[in-house]
Chimera marker file (.cmm) of the C-alpha trace (Angstrom):
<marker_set name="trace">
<marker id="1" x="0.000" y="0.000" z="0.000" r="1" g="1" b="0" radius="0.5"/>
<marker id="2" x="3.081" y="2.422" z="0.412" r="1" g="1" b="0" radius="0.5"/>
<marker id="3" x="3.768" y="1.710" z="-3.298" r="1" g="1" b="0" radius="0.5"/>
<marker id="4" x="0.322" y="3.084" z="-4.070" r="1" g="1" b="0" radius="0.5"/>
<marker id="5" x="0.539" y="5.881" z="-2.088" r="1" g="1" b="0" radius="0.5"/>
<marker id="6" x="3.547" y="6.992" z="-3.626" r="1" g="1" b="0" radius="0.5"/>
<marker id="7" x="2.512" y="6.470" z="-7.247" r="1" g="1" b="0" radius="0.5"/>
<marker id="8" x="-0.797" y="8.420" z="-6.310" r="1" g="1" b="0" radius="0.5"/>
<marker id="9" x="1.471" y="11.126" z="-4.733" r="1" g="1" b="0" radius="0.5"/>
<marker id="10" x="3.355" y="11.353" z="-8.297" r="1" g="1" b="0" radius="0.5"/>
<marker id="11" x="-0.232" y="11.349" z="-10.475" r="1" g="1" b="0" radius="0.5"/>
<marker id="12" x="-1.371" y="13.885" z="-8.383" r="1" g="1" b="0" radius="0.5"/>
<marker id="13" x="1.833" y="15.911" z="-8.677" r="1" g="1" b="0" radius="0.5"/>
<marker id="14" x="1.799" y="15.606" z="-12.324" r="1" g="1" b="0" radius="0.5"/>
<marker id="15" x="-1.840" y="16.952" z="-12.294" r="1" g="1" b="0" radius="0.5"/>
<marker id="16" x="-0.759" y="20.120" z="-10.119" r="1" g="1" b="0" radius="0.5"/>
<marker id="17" x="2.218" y="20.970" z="-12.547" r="1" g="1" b="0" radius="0.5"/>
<marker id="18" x="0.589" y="20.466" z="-15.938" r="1" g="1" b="0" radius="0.5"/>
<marker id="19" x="-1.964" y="23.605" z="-14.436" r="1" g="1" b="0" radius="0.5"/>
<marker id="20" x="0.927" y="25.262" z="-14.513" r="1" g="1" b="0" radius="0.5"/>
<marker id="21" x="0.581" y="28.638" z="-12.442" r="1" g="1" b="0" radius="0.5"/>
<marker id="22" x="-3.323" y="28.277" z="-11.934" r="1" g="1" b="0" radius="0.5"/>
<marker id="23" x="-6.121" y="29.700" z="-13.138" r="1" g="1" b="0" radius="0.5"/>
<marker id="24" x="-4.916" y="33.371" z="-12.621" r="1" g="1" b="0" radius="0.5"/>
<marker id="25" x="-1.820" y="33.158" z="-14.438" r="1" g="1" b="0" radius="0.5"/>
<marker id="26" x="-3.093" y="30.958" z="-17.046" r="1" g="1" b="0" radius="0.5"/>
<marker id="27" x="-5.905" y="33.809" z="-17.483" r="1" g="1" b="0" radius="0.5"/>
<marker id="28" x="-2.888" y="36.809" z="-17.837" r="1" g="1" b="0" radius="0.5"/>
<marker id="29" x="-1.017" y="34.440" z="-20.595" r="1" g="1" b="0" radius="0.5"/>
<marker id="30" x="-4.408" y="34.437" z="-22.421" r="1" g="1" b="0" radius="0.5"/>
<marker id="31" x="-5.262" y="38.316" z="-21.691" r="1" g="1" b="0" radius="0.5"/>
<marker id="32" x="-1.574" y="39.430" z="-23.437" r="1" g="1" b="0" radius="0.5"/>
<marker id="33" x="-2.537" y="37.286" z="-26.553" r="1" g="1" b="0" radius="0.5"/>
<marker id="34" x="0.116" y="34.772" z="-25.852" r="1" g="1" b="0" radius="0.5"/>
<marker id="35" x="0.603" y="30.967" z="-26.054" r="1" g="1" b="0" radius="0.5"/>
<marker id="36" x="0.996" y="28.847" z="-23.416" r="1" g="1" b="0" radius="0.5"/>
<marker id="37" x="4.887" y="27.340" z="-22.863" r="1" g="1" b="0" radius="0.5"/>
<marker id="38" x="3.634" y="23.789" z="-24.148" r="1" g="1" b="0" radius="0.5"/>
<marker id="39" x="1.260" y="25.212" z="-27.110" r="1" g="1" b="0" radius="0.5"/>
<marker id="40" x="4.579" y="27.236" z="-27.807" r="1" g="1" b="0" radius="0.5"/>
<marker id="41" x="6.210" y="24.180" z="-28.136" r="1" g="1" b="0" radius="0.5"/>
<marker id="42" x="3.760" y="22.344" z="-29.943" r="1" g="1" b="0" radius="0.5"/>
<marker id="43" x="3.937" y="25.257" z="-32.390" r="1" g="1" b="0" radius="0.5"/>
<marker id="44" x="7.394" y="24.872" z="-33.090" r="1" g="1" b="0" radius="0.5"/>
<marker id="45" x="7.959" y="21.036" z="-32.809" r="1" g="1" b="0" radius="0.5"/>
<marker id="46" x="7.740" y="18.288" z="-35.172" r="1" g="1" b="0" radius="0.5"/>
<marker id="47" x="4.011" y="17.237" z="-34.325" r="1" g="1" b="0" radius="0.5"/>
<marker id="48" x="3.867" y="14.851" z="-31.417" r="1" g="1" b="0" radius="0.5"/>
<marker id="49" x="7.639" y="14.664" z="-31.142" r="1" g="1" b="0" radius="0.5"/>
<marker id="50" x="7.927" y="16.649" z="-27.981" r="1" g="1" b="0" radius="0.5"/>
<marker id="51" x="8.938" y="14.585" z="-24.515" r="1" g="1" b="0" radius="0.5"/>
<marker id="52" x="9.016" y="16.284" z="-21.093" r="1" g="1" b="0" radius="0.5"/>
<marker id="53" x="12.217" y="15.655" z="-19.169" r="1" g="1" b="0" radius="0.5"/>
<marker id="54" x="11.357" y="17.289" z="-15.465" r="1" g="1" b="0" radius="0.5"/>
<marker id="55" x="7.722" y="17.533" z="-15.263" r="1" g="1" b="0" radius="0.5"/>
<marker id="56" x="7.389" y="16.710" z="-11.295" r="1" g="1" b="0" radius="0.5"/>
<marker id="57" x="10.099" y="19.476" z="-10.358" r="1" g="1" b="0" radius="0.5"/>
<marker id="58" x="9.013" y="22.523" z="-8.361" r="1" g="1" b="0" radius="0.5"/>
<marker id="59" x="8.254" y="23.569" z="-4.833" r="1" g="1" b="0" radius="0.5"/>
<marker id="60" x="5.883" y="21.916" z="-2.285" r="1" g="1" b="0" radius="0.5"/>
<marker id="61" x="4.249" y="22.239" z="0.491" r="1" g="1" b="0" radius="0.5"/>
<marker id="62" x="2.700" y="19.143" z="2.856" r="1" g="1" b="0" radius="0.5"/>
<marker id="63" x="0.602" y="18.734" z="6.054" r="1" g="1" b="0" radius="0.5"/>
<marker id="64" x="0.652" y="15.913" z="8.078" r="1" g="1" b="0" radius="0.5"/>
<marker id="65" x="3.093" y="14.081" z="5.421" r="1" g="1" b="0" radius="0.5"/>
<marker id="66" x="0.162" y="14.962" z="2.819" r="1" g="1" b="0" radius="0.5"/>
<marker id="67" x="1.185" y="16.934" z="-0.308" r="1" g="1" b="0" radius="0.5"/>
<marker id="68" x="-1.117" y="20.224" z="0.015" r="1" g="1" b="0" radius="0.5"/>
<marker id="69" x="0.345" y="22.635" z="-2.789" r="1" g="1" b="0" radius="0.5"/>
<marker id="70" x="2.674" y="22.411" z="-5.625" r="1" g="1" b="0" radius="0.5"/>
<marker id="71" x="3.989" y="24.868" z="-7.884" r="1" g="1" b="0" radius="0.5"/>
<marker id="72" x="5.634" y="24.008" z="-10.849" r="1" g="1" b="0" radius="0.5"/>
<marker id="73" x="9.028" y="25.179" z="-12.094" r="1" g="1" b="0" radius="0.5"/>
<marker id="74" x="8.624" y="28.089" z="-13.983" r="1" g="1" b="0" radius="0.5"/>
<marker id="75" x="10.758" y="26.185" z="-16.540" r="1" g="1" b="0" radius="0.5"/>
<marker id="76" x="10.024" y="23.199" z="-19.168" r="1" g="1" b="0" radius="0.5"/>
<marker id="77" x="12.660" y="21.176" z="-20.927" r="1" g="1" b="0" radius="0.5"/>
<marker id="78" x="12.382" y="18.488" z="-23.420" r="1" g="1" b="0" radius="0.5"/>
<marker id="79" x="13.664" y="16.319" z="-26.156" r="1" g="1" b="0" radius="0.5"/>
<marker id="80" x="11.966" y="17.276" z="-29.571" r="1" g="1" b="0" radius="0.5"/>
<marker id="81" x="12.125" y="17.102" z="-33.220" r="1" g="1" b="0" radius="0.5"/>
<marker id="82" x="12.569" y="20.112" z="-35.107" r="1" g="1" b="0" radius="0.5"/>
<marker id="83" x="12.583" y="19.652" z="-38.887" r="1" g="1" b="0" radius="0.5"/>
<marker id="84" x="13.085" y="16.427" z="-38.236" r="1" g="1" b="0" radius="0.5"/>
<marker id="85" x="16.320" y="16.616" z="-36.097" r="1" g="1" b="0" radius="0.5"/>
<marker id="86" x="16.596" y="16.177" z="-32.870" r="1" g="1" b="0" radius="0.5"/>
<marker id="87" x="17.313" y="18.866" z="-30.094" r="1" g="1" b="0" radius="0.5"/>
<marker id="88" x="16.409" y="19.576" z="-26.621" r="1" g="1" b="0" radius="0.5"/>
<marker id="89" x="13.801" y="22.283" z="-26.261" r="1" g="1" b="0" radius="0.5"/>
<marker id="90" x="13.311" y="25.135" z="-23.047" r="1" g="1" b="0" radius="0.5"/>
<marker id="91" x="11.068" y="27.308" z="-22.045" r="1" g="1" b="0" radius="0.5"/>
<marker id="92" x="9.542" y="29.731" z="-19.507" r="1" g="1" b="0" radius="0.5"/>
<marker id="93" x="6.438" y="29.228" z="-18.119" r="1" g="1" b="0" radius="0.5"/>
<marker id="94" x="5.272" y="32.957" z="-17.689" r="1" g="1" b="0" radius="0.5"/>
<marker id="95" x="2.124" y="31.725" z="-15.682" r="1" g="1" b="0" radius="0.5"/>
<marker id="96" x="4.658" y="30.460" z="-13.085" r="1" g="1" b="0" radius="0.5"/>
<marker id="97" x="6.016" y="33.167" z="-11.409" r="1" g="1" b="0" radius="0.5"/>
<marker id="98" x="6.325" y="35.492" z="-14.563" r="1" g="1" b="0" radius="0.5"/>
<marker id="99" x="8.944" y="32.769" z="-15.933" r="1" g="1" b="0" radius="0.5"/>
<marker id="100" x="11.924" y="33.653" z="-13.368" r="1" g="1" b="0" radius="0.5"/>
<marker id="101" x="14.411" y="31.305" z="-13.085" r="1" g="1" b="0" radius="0.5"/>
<marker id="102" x="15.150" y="31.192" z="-9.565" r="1" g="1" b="0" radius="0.5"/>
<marker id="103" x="12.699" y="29.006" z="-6.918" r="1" g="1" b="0" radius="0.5"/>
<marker id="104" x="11.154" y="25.448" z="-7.861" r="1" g="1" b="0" radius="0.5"/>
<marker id="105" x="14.248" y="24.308" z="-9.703" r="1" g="1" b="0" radius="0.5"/>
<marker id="106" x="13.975" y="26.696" z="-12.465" r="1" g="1" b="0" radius="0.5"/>
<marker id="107" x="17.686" y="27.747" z="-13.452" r="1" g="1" b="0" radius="0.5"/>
<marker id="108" x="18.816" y="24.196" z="-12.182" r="1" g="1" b="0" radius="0.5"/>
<marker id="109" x="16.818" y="22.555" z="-15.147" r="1" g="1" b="0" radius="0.5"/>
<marker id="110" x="17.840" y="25.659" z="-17.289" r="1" g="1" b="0" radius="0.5"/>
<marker id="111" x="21.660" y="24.318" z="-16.922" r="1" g="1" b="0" radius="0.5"/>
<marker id="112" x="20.340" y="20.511" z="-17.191" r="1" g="1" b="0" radius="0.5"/>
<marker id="113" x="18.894" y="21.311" z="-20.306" r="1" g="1" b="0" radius="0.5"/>
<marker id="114" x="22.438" y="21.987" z="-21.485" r="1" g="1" b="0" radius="0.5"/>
<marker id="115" x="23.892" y="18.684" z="-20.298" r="1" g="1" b="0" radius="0.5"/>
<marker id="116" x="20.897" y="17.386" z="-21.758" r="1" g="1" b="0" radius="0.5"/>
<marker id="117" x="21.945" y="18.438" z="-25.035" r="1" g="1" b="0" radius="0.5"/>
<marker id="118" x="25.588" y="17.734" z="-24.554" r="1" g="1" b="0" radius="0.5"/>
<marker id="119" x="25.343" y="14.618" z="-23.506" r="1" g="1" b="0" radius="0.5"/>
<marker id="120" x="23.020" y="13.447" z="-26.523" r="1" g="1" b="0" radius="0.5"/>
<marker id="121" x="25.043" y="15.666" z="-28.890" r="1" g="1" b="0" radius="0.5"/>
<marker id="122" x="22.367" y="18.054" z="-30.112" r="1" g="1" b="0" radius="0.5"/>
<marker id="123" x="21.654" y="21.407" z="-29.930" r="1" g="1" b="0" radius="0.5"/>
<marker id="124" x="19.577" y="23.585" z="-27.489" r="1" g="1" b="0" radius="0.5"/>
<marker id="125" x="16.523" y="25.954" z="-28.685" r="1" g="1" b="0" radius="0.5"/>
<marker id="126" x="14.718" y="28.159" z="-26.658" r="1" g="1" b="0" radius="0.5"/>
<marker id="127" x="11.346" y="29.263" z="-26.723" r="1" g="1" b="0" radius="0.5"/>
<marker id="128" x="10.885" y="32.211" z="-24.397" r="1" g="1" b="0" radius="0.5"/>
<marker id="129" x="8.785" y="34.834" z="-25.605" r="1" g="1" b="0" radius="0.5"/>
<marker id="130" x="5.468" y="34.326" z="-25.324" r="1" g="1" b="0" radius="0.5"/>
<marker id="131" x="4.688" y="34.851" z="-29.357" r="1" g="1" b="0" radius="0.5"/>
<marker id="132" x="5.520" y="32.671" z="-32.024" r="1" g="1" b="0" radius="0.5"/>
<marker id="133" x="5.980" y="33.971" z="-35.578" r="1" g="1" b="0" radius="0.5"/>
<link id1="1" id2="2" r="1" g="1" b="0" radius="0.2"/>
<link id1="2" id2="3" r="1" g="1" b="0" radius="0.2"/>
<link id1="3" id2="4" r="1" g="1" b="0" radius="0.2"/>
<link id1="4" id2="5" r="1" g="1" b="0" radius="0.2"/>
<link id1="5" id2="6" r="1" g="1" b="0" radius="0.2"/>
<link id1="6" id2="7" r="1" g="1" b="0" radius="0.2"/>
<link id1="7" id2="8" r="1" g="1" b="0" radius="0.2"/>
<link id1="8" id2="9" r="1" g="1" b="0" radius="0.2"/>
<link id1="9" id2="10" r="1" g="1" b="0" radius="0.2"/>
<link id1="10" id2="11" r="1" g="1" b="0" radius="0.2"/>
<link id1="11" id2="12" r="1" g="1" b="0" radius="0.2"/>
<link id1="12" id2="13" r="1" g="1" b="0" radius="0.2"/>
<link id1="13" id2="14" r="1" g="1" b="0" radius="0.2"/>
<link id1="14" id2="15" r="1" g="1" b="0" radius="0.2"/>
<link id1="15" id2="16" r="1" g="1" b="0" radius="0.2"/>
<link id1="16" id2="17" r="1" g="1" b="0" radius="0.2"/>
<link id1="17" id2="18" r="1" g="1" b="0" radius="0.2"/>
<link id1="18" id2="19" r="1" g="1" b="0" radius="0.2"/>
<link id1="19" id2="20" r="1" g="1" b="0" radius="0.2"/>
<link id1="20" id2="21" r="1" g="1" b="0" radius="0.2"/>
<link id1="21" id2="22" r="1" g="1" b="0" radius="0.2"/>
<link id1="22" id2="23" r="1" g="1" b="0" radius="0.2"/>
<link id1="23" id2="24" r="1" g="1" b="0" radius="0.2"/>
<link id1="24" id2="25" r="1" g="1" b="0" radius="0.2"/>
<link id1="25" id2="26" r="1" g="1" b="0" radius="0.2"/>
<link id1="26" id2="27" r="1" g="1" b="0" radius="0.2"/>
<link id1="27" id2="28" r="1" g="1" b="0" radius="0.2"/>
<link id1="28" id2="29" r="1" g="1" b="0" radius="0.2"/>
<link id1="29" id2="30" r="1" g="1" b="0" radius="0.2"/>
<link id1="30" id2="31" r="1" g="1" b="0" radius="0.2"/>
<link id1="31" id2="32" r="1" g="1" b="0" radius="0.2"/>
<link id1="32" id2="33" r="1" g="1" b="0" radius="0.2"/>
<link id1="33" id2="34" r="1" g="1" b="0" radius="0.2"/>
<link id1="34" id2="35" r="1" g="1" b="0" radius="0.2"/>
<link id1="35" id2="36" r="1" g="1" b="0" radius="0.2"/>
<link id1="36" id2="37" r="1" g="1" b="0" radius="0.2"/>
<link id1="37" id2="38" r="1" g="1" b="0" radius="0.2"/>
<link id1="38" id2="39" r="1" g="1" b="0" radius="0.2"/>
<link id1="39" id2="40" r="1" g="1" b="0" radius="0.2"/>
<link id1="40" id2="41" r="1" g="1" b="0" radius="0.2"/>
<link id1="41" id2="42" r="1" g="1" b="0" radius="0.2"/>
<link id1="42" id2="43" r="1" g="1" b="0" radius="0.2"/>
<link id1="43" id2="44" r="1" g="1" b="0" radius="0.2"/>
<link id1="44" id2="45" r="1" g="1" b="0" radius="0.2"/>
<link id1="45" id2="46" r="1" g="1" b="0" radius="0.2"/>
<link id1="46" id2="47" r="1" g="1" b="0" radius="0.2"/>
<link id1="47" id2="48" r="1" g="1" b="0" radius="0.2"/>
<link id1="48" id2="49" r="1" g="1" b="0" radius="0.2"/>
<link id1="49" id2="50" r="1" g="1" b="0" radius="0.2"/>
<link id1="50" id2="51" r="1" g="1" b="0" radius="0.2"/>
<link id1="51" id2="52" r="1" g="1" b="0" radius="0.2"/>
<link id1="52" id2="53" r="1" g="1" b="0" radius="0.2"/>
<link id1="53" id2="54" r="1" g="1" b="0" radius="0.2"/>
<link id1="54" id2="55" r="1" g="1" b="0" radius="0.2"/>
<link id1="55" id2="56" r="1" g="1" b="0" radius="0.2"/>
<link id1="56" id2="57" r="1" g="1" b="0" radius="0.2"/>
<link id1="57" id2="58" r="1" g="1" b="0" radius="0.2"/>
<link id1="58" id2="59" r="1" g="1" b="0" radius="0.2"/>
<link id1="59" id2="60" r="1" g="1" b="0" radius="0.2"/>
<link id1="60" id2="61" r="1" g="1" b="0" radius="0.2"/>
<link id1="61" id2="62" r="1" g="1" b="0" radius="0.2"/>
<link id1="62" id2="63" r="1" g="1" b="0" radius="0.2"/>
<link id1="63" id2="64" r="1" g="1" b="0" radius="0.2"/>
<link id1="64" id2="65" r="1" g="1" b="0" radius="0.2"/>
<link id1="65" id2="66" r="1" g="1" b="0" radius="0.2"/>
<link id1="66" id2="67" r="1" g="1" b="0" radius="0.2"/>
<link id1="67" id2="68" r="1" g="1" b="0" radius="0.2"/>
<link id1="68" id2="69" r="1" g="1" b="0" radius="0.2"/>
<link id1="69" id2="70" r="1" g="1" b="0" radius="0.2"/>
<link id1="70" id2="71" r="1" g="1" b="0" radius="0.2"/>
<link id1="71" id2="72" r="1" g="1" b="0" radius="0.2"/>
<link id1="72" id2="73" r="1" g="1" b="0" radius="0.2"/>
<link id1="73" id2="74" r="1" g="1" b="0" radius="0.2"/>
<link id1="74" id2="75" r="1" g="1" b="0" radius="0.2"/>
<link id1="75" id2="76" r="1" g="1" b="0" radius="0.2"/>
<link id1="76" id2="77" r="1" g="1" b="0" radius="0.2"/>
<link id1="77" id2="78" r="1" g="1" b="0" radius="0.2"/>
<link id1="78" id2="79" r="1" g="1" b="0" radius="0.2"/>
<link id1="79" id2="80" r="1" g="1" b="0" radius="0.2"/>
<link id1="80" id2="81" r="1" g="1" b="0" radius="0.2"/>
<link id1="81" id2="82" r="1" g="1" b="0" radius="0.2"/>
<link id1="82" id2="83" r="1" g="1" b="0" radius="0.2"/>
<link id1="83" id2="84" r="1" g="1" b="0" radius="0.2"/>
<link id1="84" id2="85" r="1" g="1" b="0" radius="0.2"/>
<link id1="85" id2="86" r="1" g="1" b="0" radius="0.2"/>
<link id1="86" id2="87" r="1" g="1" b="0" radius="0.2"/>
<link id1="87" id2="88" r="1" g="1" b="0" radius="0.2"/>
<link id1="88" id2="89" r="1" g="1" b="0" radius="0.2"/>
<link id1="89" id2="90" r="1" g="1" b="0" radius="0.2"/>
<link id1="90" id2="91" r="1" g="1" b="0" radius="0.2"/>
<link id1="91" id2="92" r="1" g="1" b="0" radius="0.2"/>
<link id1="92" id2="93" r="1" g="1" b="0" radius="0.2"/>
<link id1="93" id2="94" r="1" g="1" b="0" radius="0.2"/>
<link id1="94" id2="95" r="1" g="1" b="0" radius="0.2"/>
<link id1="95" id2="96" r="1" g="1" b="0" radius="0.2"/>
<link id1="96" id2="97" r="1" g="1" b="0" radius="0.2"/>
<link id1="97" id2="98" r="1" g="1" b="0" radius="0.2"/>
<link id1="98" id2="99" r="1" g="1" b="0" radius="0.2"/>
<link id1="99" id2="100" r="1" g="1" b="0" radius="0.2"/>
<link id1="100" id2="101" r="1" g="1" b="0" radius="0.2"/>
<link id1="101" id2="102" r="1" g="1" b="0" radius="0.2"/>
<link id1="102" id2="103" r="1" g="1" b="0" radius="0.2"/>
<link id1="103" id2="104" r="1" g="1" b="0" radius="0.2"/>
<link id1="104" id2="105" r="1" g="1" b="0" radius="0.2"/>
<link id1="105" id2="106" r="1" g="1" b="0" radius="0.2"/>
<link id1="106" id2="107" r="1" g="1" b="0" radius="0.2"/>
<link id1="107" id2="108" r="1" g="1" b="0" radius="0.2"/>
<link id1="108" id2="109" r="1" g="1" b="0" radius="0.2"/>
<link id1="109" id2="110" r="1" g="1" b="0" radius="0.2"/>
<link id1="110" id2="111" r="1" g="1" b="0" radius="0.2"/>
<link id1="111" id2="112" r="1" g="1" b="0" radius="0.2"/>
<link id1="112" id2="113" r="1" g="1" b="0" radius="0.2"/>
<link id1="113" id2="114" r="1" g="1" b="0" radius="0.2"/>
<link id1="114" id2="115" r="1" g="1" b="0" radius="0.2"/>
<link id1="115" id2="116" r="1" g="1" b="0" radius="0.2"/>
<link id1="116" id2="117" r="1" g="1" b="0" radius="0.2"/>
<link id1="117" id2="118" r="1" g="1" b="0" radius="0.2"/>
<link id1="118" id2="119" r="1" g="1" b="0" radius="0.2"/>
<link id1="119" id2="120" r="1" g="1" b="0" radius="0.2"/>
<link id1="120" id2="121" r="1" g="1" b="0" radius="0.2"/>
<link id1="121" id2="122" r="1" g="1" b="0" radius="0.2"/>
<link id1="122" id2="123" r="1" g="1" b="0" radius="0.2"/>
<link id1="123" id2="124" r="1" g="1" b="0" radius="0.2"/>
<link id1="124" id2="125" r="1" g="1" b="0" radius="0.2"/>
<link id1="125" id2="126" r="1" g="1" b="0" radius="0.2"/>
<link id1="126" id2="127" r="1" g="1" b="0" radius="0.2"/>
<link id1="127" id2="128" r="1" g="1" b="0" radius="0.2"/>
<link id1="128" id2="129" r="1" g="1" b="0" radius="0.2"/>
<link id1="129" id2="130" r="1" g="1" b="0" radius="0.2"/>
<link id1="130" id2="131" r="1" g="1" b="0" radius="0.2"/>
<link id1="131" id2="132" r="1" g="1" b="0" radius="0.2"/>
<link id1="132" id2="133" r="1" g="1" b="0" radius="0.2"/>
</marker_set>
């Protein structure tokens, strides 16, 4: 039963980051006109090629050994095709915290994406404003 609590923990974790930073800052991405980080990637990827490395990182909170809040890192990386070669993709997440770096991991999976791509031998692309043209 520990198992299962664990991989319920993680589910619900995963839930909690892909809302990114809530309502309220989803609402302010959509106010400015922009695109959300992963609809910014989908817009620049080879269709269906993107994978998340780092979805579960961020900051939490728990009561009573019971995960309360979560916010995301303010910072997506992935693997991705782009004109059908392969590179690793980041991004801000303006709806977390504006997009800064620092808190929830943020500039630590900024550098990571960088090994990423060193390690694999491709090159990094990033997507940070919030328009795509």
């Amino acid at each position: 039963m520990v198992l299962q609590d664990s991989v319920n923990e993680l589910k619900h974790r995963r839930q909690l980051a892909l809302q990114m930073g809530g309502p309220e800052g989803v609402a302010r991405q959509r106010q400015r006109g922009k695109l959300l980080v992963r609809e910014r990637i989908e817009a620049l990827a080879d269709a269906r090629s993107f994978r998340e490395i780092g979805v579960l990182a961020g900051s939490e909170t728990y009561e009573d050994d019971k995960l309360v809040s979560f916010t995301p890192a303010a910072w997506i990386i992935g693997t991705c095709m782009l004109d059908g070669r392969k590179v690793v993709i980041s991004c801000g997440d303006f709806t977390v915290r504006g997009g800064a770096l620092s808190g929830g991991g943020g500039s630590s999976k900024s550098v990571y994406a960088q090994k990423v791509a060193r390690s694999i031998g491709v090159r990094t692309i990033s997507a940070r404003s919030g328009h795509l043209s």
